[in-house]
N, C-alpha and C positions, 0 to 999 in steps of 0.2 A: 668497575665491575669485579665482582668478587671470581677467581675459579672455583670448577666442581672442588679439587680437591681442596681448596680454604676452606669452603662451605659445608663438607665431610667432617674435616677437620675441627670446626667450630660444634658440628655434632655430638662429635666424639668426645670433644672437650667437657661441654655445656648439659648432656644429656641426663646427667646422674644430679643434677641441680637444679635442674628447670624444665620446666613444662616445655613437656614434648610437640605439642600440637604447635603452640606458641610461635618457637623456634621455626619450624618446618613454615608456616605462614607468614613469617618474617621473610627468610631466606628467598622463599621462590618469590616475594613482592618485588623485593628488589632484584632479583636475578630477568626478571620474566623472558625464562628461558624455560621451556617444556621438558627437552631433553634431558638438562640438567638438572631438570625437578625431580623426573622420574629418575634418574641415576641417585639422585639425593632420597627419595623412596625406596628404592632398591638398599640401599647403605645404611639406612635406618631403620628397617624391617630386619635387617642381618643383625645389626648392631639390639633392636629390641629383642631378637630371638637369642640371641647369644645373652643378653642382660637375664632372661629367664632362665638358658640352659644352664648358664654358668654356676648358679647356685646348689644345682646339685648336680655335678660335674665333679666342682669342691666337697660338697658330703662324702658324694661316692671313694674319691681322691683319699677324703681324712676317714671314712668306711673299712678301706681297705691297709690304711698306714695303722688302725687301730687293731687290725685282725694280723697282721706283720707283728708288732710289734709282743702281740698276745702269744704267736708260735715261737718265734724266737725265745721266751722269757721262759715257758712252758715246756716245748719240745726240743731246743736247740742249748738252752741255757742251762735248763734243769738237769740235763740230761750230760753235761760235763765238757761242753765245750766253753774255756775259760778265755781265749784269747780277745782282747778286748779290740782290736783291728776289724776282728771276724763276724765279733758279733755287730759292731758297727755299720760293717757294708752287710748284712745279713737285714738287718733294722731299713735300714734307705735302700734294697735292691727289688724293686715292683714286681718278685714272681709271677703277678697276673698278665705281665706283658709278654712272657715267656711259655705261656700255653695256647693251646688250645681256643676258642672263644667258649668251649661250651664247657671247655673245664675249668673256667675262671673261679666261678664259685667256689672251688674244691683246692683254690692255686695255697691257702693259704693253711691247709691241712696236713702234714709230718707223712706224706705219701708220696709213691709216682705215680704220674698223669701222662696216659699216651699222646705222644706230639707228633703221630704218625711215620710210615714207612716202617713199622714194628721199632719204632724208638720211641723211650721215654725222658722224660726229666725228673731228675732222683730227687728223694725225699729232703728236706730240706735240713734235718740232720748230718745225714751221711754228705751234703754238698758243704758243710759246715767243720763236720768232723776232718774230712778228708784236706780242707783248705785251713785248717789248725797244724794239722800232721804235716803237710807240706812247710809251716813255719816260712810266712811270706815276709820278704823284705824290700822295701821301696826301692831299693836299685836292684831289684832280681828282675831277671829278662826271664817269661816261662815259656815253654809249652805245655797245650794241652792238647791231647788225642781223643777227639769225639767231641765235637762243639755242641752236637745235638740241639737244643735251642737256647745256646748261647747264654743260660743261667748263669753256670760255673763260671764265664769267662767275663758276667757283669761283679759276680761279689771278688771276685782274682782282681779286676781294673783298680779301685782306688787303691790296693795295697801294694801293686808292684810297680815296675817302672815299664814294661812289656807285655803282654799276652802275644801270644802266636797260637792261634787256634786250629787245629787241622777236622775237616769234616769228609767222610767220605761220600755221602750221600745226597749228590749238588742241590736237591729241592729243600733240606732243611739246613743245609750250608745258606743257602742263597736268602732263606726266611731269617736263619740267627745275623746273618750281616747285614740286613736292612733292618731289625729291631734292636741289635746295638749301635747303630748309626744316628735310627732315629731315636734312641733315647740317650745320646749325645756320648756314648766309648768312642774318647776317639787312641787311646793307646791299644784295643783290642784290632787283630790283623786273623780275616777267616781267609783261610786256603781250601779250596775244593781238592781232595787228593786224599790216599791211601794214607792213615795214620802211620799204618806198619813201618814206613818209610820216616818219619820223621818229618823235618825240615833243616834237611843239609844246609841253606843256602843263610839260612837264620842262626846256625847253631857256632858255638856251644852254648847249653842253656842252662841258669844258675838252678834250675826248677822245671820238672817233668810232673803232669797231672795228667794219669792216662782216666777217662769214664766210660773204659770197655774193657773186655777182659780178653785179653790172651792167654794160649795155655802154657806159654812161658814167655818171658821179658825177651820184646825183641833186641835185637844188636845192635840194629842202629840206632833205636834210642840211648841203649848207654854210650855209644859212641858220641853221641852228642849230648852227653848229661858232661857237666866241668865238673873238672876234680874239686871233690867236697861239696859236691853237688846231690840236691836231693831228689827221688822222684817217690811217689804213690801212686801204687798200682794194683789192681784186682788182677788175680792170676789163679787159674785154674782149671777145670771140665765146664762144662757148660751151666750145669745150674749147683755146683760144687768148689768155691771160692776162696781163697782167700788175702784180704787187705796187706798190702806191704807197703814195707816205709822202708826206701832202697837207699843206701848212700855210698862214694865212688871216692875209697880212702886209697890213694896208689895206684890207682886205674881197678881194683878191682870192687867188686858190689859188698856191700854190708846188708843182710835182709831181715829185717825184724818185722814177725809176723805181729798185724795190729787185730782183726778179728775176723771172724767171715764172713763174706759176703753176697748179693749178687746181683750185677751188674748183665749187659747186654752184652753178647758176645763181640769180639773186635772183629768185625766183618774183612773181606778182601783177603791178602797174601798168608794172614793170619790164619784166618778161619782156615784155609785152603792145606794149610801147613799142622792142621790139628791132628796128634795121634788119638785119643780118646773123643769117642764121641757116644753121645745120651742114645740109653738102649730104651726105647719106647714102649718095645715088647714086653718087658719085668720092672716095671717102676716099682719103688721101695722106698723107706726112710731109712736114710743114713745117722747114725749116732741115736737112735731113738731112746736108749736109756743114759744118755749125756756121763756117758764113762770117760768118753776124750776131752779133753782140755784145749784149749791154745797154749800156746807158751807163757809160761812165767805168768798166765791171767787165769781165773776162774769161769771164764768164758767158754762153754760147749763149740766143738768145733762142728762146723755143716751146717749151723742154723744163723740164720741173720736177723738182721735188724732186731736185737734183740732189748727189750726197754722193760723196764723195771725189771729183771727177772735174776737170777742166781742160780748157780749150782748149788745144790747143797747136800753134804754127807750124814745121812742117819741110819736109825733102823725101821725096817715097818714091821708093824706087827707078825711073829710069829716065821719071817724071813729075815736074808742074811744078809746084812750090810749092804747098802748101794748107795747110788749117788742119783738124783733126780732134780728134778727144773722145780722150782718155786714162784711165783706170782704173785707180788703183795702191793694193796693200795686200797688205801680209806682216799682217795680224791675221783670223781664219779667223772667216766668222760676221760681219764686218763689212757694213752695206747699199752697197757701193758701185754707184752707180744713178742714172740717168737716166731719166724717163719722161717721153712724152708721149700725150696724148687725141685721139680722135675720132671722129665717128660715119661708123656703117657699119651697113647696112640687110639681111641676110640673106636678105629676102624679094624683092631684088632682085638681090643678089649673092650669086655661089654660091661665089668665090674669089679669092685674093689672090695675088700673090706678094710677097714681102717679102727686099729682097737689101739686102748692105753688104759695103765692102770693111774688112776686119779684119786685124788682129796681134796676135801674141801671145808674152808671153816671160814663163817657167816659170811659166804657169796649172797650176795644179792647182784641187783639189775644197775646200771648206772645211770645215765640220763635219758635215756631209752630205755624202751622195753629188750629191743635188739644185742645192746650192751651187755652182758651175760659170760661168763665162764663157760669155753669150750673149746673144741676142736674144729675146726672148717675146712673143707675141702673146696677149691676153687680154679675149674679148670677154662682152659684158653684156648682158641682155636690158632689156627695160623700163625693168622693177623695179632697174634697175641691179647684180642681182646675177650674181655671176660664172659663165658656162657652160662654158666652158673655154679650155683653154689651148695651146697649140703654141709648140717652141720651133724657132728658125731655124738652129740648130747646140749643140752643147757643146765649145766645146775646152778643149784640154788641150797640156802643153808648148809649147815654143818655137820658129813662124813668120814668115816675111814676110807682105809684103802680098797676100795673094790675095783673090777673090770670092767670098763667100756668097750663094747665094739657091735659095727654096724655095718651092711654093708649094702654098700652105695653104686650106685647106675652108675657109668661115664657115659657124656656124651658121644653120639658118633663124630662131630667134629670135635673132638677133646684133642689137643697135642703136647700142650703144658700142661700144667698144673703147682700149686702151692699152696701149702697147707701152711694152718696159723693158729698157733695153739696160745693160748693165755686168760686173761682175764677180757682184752677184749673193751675197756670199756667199765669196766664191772666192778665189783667192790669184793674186799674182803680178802684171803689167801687161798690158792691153788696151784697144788704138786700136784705134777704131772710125769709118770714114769714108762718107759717100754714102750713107745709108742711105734704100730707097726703098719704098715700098708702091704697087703698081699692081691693078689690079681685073683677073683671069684667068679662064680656063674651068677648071672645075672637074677635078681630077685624076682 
């Protein structure tokens, strides 16, 4: 007498080769056992449903490894991140498993995606750039501050020897270490607890990756950063940033500004210990006509994620020497973009105007109609998700310099906001100068 599980077994084996009825009327002849038949139908109904799922299971699987490996090449590669480790675990790290389920679609777009509790998961750029500038090395033990959904601390796993991941927020602590478990990290370690704090018990650490922002580098992390030891870190006011690349020559910090940024604030002891904080009441644009630099780079300071774009030094017609943002791309569909943050309170304001002076030559549309050269205003409530949107023009074809300005409703739930100015998508060159946000009467 054969058992269920030989008889399963011989299913499993035989099924992708022979006739399925066949088999199944064989087995229960000689079994003539009821129970075990129907066990043997239960097993074969799973096994035929799974023979069907499977197939495109696998599409969806090689779906989404084709659209990885298209951001990376495009967004992550183009864009100057040379390290070849990085972009490796960049290529093999599944970001769709690390959102959302309803922002899976969007996992594989050069953006962030809210992954609730007002946190997001960073663009996959800046989680690229930021783990280049860190410079990992296979016996480096790191921490990182802000697991969030546990992304950063899947492309960090194959290049070091350690993760120590500290999350302060137990419900998406508790989702990034059962999504890096079950997608097999077994060197990342999540800790529920205030980042601000470090991890004494783990430290000293060859490598610190903070993905929050303090308004200045807490102590006990360089306490526990080893001498010649690196960290990267966003530091600054709340929606006013900027990337540093820290290192610990003699116990004391070396700080080289890398560019600006912005990140979510570092909630807890942090937050609590901030002397500047966003005035709601007068929101404005900082550096609007990109006269500030970052250091030793051509990089406007206050504005992030900035992609295709440049400073640049001329004259405009008939005025006197400036510097202004430029926006160049013949590739349709490309993010050419500059954004900056900041808060705005809708319960006290009822409107904006938002102006700049602009150029343009042969704008067109990109792969959308939506894709276009402009200004957008895009504000958030609370919960930081997005209420709506207003744009400040769309052009098209080839102009001088004239003046833009519009001015625009906020929501009564408005509390953030961040504007984006560039091509957008779009084709062709666009300078963009002076750009201003003023607080108005409602239209």
């Amino acid at each position: 007498m054969f058992s269920v599980s030989s008889v399963v077994q011989l299913i499993l084996f035989n099924l992708c080769n022979c006739d399925f009825a066949v088999h199944l009327s064989t087995l229960a002849i000689s079994l003539f056992n009821m129970n075990a038949l129907q066990q043997i139908l239960r097993m074969a109904s799973w096994v035929f449903f799974v023979g069907l799922v499977s197939p495109i299971l696998a599409q969806s699987a090689n779906d989404y490894a084709s659209l990885r490996d298209r951001m990376v090449s495009q967004e992550v590669e183009a864009a100057g991140v040379r390290h070849a480790g990085v972009l490796r675990s960049m290529r093999a790290t599944p970001r769709h498993e690390f959102v959302l389920a309803g922002f899976q679609k969007q996992a594989y777009y050069d953006v962030a995606l809210p992954i609730g509790d007002q946190q997001t998961i960073s663009p996959p750029f800046v989680v690229a750039y930021m783990t280049q500038q860190l410079d990992p090395q296979p016996t480096d033990r790191v921490l990182e501050i802000g697991t969030g959904s546990g992304y950063q601390a899947a492309i960090l796993s194959p290049l070091v020897s350690e993760v120590f991941s500290i999350e302060i927020v137990p419900k998406l602590g508790r989702r990034a270490d059962r999504t890096l478990k079950r997608l097999g990290y077994k060197n990342v370690h999540v800790r529920i607890g205030d980042g601000y704090q470090g991890w004494p018990e783990q430290a000293p650490f060859d490598k610190i990756i903070v993905t929050c922002s303090p308004e200045d580098i807490p102590k006990q992390l360089i306490e526990q950063l080893k001498e010649g030891g690196k960290m990267i870190i966003p530091v600054g006011e709340r929606h006013q940033q900027n990337l540093f690349r820290v290192s610990k020559i003699h116990g004391k910090l070396q700080r080289e500004t890398l560019r600006a940024t912005l990140f979510v604030p570092m909630t807890g002891e942090a937050e609590a210990a901030r002397q500047v904080l966003p005035d709601p009441k007068n929101p404005s644009i900082v550096n609007g006509d990109f006269s500030r630099l970052i250091d030793k780079t051509r990089l406007p300071t206050n504005w992030h994620y900035l992609r295709h774009a440049r400073v640049v030094t001329d004259k405009k017609s008939s005025e006197k020497e400036s510097q202004f943002l430029s926006f160049e791309s013949a590739e349709p569909g490309r993010a050419s973009r500059a954004l900056q943050g900041l808060a705005i309170n809708g319960k006290v304001i009822s409107a904006v105007k938002l102006s700049a002076y602009v150029r343009g030559r042969d704008l067109q549309e990109g792969l959308m109609p939506q894709q276009r050269a402009a200004v957008i205003i895009t504000f958030y409530d609370q919960r930081r998700a997005a209420i709506d949107s207003q744009r400040l023009a769309n052009w098209k074809g080839t102009f001088g310099w004239r003046l833009e300005s519009q001015t625009i409703r906020v929501p009564l739930a408005a509390r953030e906001a961040i504007v984006r100015v560039g091509l957008l998508g779009g084709v062709g060159r666009l300078d963009i100068d002076k750009i201003e946000l003023t607080v108005a009467d409602a239209p």
